[in-house]
LUMDOZA-444590 format. One record per residue: residue number from 0; residue in one letter; chain; x, y, z of N, C-alpha, C in turn. Coordinates in steps of 0.2 Angstrom, whole numbers, plus 5000, padded with zeros to 4 digits. Last residue first. Example, Ala and Ser with C-alpha at 12.3 -4.5 7.8 and 13.67 -1.06 7.14 Angstrom:
2
1,S,A,5064,4989,5035,5068,4995,5036,5064,5000,5039
0,A,A,5066,4972,5039,5062,4978,5039,5066,4984,5039
This chain:
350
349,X,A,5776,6322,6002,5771,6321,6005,5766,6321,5998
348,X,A,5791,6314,6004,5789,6318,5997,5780,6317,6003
347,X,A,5801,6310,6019,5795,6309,6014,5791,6313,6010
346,X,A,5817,6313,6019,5811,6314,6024,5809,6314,6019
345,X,A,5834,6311,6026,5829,6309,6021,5821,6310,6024
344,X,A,5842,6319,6035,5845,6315,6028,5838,6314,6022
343,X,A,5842,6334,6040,5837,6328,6038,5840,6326,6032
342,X,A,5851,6345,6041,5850,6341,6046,5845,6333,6046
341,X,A,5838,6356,6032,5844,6354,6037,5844,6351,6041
340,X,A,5829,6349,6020,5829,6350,6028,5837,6349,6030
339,X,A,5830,6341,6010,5829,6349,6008,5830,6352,6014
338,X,A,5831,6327,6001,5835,6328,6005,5836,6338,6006
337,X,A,5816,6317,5999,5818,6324,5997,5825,6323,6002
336,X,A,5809,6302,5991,5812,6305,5996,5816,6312,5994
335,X,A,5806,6293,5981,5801,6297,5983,5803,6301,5989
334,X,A,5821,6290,5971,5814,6286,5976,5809,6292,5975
333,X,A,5835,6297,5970,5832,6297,5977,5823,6293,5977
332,X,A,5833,6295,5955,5837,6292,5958,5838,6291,5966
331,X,A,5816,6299,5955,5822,6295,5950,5828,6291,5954
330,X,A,5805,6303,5960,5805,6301,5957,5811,6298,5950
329,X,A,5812,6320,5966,5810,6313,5969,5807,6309,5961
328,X,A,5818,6332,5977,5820,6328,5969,5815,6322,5969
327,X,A,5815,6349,5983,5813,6342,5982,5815,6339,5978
326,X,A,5827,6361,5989,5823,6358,5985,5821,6351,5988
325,X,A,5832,6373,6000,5834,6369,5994,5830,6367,5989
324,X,A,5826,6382,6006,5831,6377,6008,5836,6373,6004
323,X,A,5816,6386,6000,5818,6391,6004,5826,6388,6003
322,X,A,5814,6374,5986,5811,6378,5991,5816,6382,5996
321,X,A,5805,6369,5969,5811,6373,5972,5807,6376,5980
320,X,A,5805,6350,5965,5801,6360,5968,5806,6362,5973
319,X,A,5803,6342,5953,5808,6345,5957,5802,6349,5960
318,X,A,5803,6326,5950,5798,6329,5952,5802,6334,5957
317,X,A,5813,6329,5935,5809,6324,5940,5804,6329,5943
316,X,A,5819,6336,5926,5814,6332,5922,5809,6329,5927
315,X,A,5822,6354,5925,5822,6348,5929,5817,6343,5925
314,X,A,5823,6367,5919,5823,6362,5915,5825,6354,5917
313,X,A,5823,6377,5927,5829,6375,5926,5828,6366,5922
312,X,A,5807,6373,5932,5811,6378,5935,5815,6373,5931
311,X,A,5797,6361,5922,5799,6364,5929,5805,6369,5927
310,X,A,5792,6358,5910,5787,6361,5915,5789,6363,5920
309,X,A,5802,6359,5895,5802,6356,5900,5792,6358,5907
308,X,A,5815,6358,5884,5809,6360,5885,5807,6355,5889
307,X,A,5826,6351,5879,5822,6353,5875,5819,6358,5878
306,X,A,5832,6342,5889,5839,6348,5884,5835,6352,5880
305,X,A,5831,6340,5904,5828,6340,5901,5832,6347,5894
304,X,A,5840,6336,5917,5836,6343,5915,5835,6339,5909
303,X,A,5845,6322,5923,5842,6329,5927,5836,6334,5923
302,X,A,5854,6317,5913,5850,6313,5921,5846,6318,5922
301,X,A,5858,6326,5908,5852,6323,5904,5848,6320,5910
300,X,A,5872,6326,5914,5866,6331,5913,5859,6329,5910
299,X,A,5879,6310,5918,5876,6316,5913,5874,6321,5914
298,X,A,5885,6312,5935,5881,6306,5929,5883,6313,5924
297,X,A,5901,6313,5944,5897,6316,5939,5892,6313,5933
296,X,A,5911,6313,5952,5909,6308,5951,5900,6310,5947
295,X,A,5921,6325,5950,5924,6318,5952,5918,6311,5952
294,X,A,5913,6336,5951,5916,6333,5945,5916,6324,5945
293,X,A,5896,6333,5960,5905,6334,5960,5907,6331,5955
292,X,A,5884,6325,5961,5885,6332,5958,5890,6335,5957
291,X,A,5883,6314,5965,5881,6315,5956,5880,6322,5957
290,X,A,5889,6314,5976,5891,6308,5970,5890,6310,5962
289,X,A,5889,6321,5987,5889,6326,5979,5894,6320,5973
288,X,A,5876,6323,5999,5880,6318,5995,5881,6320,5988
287,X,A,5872,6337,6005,5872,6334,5997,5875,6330,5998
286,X,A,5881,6345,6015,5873,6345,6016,5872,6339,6010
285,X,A,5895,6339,6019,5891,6342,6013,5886,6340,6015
284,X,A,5907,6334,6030,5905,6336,6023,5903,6341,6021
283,X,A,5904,6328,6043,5905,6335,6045,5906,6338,6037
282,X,A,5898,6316,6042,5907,6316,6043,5908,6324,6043
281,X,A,5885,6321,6039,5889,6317,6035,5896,6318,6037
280,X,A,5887,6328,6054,5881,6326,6049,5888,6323,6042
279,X,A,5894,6331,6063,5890,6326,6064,5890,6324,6057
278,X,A,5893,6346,6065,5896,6343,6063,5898,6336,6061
277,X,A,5879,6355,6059,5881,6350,6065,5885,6345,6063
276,X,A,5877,6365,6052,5878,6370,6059,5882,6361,6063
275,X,A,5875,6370,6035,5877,6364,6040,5878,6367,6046
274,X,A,5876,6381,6029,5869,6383,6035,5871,6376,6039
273,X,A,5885,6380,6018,5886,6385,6022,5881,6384,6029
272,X,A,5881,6373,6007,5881,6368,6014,5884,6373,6020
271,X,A,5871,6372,5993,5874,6378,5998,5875,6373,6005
270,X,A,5871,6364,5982,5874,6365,5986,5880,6368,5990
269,X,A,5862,6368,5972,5860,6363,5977,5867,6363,5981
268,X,A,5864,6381,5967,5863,6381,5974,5859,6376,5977
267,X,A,5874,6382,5957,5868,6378,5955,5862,6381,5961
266,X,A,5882,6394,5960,5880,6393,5956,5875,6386,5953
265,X,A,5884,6400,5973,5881,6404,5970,5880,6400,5962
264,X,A,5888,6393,5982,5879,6398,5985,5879,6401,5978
263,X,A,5896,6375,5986,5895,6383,5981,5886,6387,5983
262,X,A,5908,6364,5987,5902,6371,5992,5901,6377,5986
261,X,A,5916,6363,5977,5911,6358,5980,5909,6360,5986
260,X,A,5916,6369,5960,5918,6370,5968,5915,6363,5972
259,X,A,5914,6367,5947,5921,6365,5951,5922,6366,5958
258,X,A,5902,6368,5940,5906,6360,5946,5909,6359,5947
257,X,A,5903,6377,5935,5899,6381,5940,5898,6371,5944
256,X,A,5914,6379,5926,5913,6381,5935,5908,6381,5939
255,X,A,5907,6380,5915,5911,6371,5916,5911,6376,5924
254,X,A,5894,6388,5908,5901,6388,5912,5903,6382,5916
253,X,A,5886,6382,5893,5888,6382,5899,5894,6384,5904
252,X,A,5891,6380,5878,5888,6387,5882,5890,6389,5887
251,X,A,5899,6369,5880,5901,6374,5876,5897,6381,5876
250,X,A,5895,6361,5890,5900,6368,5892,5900,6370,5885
249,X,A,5886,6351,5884,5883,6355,5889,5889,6363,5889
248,X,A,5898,6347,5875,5892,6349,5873,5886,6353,5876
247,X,A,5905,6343,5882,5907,6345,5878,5900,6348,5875
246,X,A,5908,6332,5894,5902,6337,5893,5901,6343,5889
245,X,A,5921,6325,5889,5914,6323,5892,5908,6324,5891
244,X,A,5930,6334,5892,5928,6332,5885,5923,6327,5886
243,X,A,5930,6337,5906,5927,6341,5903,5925,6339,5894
242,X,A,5935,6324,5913,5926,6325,5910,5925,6331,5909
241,X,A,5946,6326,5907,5942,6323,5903,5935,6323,5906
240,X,A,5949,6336,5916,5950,6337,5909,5946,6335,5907
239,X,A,5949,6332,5930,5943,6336,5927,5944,6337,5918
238,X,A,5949,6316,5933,5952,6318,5928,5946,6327,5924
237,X,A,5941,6309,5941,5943,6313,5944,5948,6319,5942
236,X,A,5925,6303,5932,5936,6305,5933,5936,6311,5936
235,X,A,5912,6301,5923,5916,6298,5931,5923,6299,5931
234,X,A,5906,6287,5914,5905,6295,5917,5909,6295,5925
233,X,A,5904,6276,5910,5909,6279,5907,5909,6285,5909
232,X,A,5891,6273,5918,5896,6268,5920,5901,6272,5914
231,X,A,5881,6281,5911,5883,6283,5917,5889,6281,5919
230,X,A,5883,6283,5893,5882,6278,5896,5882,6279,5902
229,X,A,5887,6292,5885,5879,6291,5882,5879,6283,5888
228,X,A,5891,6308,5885,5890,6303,5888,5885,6299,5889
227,X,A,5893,6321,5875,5891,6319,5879,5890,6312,5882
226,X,A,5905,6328,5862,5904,6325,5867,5898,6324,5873
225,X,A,5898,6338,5847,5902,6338,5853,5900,6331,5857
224,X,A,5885,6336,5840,5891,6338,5839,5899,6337,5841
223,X,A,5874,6320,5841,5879,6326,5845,5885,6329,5840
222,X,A,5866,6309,5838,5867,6315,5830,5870,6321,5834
221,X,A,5865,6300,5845,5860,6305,5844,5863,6312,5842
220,X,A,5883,6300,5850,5876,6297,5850,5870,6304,5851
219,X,A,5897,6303,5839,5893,6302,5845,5886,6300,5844
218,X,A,5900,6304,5826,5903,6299,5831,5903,6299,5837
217,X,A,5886,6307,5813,5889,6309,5820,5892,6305,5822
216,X,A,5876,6313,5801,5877,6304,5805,5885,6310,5811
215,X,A,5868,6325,5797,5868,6320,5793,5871,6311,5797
214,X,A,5865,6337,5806,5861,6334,5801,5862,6326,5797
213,X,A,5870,6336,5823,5874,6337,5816,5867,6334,5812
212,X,A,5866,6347,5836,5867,6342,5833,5867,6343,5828
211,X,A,5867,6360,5842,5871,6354,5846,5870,6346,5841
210,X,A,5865,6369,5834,5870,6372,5838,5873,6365,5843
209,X,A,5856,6364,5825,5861,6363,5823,5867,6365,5829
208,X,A,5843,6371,5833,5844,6363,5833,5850,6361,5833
207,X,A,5836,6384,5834,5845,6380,5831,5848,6376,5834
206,X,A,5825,6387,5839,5824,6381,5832,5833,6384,5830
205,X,A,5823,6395,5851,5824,6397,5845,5827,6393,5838
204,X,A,5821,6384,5858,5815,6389,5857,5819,6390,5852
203,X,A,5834,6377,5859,5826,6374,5856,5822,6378,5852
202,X,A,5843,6388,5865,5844,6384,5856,5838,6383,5855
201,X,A,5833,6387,5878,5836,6393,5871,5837,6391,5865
200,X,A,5823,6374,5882,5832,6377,5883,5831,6383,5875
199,X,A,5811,6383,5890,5811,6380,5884,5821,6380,5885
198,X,A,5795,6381,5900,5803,6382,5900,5804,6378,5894
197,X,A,5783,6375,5896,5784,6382,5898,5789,6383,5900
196,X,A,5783,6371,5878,5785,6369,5888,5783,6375,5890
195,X,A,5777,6371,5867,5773,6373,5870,5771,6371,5878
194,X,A,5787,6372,5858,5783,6375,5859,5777,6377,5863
193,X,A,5795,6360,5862,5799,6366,5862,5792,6371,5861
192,X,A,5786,6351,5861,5788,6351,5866,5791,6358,5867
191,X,A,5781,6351,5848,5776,6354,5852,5778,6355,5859
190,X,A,5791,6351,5842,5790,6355,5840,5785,6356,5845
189,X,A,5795,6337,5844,5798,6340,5846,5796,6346,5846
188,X,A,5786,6324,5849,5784,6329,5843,5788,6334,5846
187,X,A,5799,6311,5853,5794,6314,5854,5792,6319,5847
186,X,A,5801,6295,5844,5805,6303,5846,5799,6306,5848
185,X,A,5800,6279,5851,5796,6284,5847,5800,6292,5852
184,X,A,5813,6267,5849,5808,6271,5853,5805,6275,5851
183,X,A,5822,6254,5846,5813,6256,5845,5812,6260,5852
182,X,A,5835,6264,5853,5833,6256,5852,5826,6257,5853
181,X,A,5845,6273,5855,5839,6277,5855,5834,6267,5852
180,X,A,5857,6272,5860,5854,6273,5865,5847,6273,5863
179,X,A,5856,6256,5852,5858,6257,5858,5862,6268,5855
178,X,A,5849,6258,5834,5853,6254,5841,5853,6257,5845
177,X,A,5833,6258,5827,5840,6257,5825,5845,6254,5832
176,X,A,5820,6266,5824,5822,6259,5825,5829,6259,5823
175,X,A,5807,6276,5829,5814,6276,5828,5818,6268,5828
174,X,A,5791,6286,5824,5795,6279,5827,5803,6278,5825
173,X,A,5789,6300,5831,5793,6296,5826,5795,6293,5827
172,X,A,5776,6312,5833,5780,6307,5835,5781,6301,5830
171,X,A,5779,6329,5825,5775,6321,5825,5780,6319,5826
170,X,A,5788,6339,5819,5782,6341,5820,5776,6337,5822
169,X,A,5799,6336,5811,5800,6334,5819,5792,6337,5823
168,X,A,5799,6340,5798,5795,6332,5798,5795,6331,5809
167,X,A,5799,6352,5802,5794,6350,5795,5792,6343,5794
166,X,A,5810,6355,5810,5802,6353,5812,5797,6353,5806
165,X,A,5819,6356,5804,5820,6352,5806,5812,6350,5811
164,X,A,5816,6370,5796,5817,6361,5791,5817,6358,5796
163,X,A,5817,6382,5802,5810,6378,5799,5812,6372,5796
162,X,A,5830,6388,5802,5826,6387,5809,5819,6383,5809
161,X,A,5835,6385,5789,5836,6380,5793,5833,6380,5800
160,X,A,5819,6387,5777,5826,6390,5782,5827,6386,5786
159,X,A,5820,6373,5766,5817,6379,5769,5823,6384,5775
158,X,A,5830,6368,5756,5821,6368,5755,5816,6373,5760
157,X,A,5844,6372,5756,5840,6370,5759,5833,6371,5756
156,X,A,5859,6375,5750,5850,6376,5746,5846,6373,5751
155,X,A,5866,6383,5761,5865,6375,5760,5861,6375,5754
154,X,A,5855,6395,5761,5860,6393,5763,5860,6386,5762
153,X,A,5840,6400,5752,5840,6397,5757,5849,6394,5759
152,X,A,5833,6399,5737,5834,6404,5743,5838,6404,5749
151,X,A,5841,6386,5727,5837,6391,5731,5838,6397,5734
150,X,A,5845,6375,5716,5847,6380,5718,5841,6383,5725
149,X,A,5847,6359,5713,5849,6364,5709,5851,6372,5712
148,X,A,5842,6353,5722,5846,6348,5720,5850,6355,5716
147,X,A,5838,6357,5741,5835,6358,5731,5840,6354,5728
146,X,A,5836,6344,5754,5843,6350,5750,5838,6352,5742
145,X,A,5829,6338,5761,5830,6345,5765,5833,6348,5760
144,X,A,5825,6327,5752,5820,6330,5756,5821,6336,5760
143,X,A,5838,6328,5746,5833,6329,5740,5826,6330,5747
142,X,A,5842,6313,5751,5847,6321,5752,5840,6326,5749
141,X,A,5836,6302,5751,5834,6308,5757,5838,6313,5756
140,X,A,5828,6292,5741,5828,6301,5738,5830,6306,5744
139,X,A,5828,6284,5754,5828,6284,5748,5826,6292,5747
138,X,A,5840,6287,5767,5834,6284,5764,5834,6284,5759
137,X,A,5848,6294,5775,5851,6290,5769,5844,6284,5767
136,X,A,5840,6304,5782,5846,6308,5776,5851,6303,5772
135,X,A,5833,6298,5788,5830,6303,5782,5839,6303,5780
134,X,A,5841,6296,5801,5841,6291,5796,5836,6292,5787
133,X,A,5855,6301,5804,5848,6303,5803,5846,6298,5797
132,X,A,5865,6291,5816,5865,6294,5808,5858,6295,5808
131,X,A,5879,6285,5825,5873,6289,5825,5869,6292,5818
130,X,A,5890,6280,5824,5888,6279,5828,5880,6281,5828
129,X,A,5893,6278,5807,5893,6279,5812,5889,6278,5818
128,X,A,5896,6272,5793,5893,6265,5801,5894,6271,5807
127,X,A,5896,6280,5785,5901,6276,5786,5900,6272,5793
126,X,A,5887,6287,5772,5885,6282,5779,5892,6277,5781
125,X,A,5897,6298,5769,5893,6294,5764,5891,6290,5772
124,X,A,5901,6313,5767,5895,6311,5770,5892,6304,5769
123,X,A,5913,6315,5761,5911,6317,5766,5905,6314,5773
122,X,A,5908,6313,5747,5910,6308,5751,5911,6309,5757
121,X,A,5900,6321,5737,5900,6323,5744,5903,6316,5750
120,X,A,5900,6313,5725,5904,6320,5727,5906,6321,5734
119,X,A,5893,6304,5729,5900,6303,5725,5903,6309,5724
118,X,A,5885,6306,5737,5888,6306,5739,5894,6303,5735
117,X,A,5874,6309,5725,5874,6315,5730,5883,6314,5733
116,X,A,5872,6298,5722,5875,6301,5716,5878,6308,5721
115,X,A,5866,6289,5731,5874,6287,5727,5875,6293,5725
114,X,A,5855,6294,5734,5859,6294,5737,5866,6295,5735
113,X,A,5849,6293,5720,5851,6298,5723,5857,6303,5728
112,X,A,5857,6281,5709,5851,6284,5714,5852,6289,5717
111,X,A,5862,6287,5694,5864,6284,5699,5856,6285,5704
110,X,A,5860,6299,5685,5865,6292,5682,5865,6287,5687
109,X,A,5841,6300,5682,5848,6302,5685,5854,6299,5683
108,X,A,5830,6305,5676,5836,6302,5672,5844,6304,5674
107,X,A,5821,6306,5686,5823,6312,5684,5832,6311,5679
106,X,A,5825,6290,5694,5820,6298,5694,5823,6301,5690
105,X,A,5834,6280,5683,5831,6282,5688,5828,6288,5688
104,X,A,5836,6273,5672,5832,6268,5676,5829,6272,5682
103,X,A,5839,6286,5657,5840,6282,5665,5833,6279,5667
102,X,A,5843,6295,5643,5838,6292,5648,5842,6287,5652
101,X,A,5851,6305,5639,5848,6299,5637,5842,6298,5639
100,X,A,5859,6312,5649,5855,6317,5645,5849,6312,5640
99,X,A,5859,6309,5665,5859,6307,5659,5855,6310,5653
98,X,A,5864,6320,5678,5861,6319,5675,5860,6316,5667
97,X,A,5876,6326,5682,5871,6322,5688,5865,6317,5683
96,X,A,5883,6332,5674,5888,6329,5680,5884,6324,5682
95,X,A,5874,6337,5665,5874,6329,5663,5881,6328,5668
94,X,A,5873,6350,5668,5868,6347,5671,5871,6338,5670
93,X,A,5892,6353,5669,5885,6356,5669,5880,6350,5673
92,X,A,5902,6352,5663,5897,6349,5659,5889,6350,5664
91,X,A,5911,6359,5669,5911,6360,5663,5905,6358,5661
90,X,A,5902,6367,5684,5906,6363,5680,5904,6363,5673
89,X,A,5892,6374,5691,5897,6377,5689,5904,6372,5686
88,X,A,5884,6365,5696,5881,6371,5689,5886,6374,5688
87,X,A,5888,6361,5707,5890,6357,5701,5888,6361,5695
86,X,A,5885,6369,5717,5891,6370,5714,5892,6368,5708
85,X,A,5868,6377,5715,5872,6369,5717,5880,6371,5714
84,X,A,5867,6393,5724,5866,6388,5717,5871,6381,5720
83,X,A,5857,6406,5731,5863,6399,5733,5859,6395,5728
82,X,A,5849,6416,5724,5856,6417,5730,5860,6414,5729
81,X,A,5845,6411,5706,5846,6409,5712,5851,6414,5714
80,X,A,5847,6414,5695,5843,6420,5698,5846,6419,5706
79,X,A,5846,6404,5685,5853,6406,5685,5852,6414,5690
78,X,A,5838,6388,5682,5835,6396,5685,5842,6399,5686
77,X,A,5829,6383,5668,5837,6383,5672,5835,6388,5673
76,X,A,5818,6374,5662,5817,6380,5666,5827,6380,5671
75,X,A,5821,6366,5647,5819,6366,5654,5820,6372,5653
74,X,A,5823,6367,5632,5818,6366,5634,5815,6367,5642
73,X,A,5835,6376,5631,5829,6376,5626,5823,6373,5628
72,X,A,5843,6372,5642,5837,6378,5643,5834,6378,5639
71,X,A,5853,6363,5637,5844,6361,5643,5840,6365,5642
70,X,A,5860,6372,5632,5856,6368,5628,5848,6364,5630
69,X,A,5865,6377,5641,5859,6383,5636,5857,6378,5633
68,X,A,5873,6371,5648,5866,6368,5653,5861,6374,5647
67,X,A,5885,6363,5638,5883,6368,5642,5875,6368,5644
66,X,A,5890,6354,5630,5888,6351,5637,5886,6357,5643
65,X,A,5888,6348,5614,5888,6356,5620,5886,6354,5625
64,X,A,5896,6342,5603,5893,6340,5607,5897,6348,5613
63,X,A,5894,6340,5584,5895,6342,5589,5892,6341,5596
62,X,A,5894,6330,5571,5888,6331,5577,5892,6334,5584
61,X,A,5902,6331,5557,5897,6325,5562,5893,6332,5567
60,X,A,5905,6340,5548,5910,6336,5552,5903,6331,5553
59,X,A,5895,6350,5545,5900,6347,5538,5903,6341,5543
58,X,A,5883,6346,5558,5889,6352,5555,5891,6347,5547
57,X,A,5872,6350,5570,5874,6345,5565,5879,6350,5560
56,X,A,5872,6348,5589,5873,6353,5581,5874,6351,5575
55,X,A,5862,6339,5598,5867,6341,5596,5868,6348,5587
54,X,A,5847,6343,5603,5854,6343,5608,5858,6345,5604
53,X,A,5841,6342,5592,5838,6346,5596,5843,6345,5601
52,X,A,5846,6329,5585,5846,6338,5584,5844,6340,5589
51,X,A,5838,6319,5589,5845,6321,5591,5849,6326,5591
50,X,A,5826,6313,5590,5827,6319,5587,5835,6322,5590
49,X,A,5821,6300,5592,5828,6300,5588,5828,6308,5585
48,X,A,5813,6300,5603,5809,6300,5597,5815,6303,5590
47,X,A,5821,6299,5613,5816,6291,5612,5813,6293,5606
46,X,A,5827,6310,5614,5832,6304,5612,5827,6297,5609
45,X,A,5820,6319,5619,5823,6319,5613,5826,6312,5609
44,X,A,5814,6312,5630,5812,6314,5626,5813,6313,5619
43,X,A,5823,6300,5639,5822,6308,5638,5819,6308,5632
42,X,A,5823,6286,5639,5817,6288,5640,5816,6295,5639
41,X,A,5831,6271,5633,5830,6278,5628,5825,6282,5631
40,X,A,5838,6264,5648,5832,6264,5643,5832,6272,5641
39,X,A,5853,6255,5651,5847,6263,5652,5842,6261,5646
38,X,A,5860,6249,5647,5854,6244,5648,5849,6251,5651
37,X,A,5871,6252,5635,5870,6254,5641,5862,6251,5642
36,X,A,5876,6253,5622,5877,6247,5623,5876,6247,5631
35,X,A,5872,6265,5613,5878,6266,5619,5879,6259,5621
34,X,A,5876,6266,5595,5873,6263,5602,5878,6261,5606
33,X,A,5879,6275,5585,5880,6276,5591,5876,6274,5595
32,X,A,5874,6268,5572,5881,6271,5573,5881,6269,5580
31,X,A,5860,6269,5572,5864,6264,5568,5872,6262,5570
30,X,A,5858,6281,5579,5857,6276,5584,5861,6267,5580
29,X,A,5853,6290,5572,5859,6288,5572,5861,6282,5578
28,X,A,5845,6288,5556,5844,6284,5561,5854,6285,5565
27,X,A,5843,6300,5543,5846,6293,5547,5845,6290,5554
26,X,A,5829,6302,5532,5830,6302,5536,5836,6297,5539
25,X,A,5840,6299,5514,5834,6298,5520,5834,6301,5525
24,X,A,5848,6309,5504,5847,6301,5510,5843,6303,5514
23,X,A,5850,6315,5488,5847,6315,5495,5848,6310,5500
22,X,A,5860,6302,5477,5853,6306,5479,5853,6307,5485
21,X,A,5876,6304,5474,5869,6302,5476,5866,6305,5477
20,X,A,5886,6308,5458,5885,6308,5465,5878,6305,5468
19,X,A,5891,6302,5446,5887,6310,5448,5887,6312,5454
18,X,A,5897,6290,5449,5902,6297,5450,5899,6303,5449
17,X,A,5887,6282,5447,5892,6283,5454,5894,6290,5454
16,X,A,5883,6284,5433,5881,6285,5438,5882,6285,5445
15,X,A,5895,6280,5429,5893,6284,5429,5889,6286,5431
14,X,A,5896,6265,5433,5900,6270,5435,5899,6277,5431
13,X,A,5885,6261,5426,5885,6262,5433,5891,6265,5435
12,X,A,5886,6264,5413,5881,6265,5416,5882,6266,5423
11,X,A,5896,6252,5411,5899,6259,5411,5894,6264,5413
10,X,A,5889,6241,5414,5893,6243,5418,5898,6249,5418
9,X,A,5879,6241,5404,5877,6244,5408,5882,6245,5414
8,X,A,5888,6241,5392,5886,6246,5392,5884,6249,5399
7,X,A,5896,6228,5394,5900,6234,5394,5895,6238,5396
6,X,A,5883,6222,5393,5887,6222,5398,5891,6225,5399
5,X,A,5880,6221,5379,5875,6227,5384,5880,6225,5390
4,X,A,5892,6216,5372,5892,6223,5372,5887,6226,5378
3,X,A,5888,6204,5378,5895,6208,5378,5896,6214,5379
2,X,A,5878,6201,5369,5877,6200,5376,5883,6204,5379
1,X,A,5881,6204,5356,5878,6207,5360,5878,6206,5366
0,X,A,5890,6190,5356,5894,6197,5355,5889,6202,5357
């Protein structure tokens, strides 16, 4: 019968004691609750020393979540001064579009590698095999080598002005390994060429690289904006159209007329044939076999001038010298022979 009674006793004990209610609780651990079941590692700060408060708001309800970047700011430096900011600072969630607020396997608790994460917005750009691609700009970390990720001074956020980024690394010769045209060859130090030819092409000298070439991959050769022909054997129509989309790149400054005559004094003046006197002479034509100077059958421009900077008159790469007559070309596609003398097909570079 005692036994009975203390059993009554202490079981009415405990429900009384239930219903005062409970003691305090501990520190909790929320991590009991909400394991992300994510193979990131807990390495943000907050998160690795379970201070969770320090992000979220703790309330009568649970834990509110502010995806505003004021919360970053408690601890980071969020600069809101910037000229030119990242777009994505203007979405709802702000810093955690790019970034794990947890922790990551990657730099700067990213969600993704760089590259990935850059061009899951910027699909635009993603390396789709073209012809041509800088190859900085899908390496590792390569968006982040020209671009701030957050904000700058500078259009694009660029890291520097664009008349300065492209010779920050083009400042040394740069081994290049990739395909057909540019197949293992080392890039020249561009910056010394352009600074220190004594004939410079203008876009060069004045470092707007971008006026002919695209930053990130191109469906032309050698990161072209426009067209140029990157083979001889596809160079060539009678079709002036198309080889004006050909040279798309030279004409977009250059006057495309100055190869539509096929006598002309006044625009390249290799082919002034007005002083021919002897009808004889090529079938009574052209002082110039104009194979490679007339639309109709027209190499590159690169066969010739030099696009950067150079040591001769009009950015000739061979061994040009301007004379009364005409000129000397020698060491390319004429040998070592000039054709300058009227009336002399071929006479010996002395």
């Amino acid at each position: 019968m005692k036994t009975i009674l203390f059993a009554i006793c202490l079981c009415s004990g405990l429900i009384l004691l239930s219903a005062s209610g409970r003691a305090e609780p501990v520190e909790e651990n929320c991590l009991t609750c909400h394991f992300t079941g994510q193979s990131n590692p807990l390495n943000h700060t907050p998160a690795a020393e379970n201070m969770c408060d320090a992000c979220h708001d703790k309330n009568d309800k649970h834990y509110s979540i502010n995806y505003s970047s004021e919360v970053c700011a408690n601890c980071h430096d969020v600069r809101s001064d910037l000229p030119f900011k990242h777009k994505a600072l203007d979405l709802t969630k702000q810093c955690v579009t790019c970034h794990n607020p947890h922790g990551s396997v990657n730099k700067s608790f990213l969600k993704m590698p760089i590259t990935n994460l850059c061009t899951s917005c910027h699909s635009d750009q993603k390396d789709k095999g073209a012809k041509s691609t800088h190859d900085v700009a899908y390496s590792e970390d390569g968006c982040v080598k020209c671009h701030l990720p957050h904000g700058g001074q500078n259009e694009k956020i660029l890291k520097l002005p664009k008349k300065d980024l492209c010779f920050n690394c083009h400042n040394k010769e740069i081994e290049y390994v990739g395909h057909y045209p540019t197949n293992n060859r080392v890039i020249r130090n561009m910056q010394k060429v352009v600074e220190t030819s004594t004939y410079s092409h203008p876009p060069a000298k004045e470092k707007q690289c971008s006026v002919c070439h695209l930053p990130h991959q191109s469906d032309k050769w050698w990161l072209r904006k426009l067209e140029i022909p990157a083979d001889p054997k596809n160079v060539g129509s009678k079709n002036w159209k198309q080889l004006d989309d050909q040279f798309k790149t030279c004409f977009k400054c250059h006057n495309i007329n100055m190869l539509n005559e096929k006598i002309s004094t006044t625009e390249t003046n290799f082919r002034n044939d007005e002083q021919v006197k002897k009808p004889w002479y090529l079938g009574g034509k052209t002082k110039i076999v104009r194979k490679n100077l007339h639309r109709s059958h027209s190499m590159w421009c690169s066969m010739c001038h030099d696009m950067h900077g150079g040591e001769r008159q009009h950015l000739i790469r061979l061994q040009w010298k301007s004379m009364p007559k005409g000129g000397t070309c020698g060491g390319g596609c004429h040998g070592d022979l000039d054709r300058y003398e009227t009336g002399v097909v071929y006479k010996r570079i002395d």
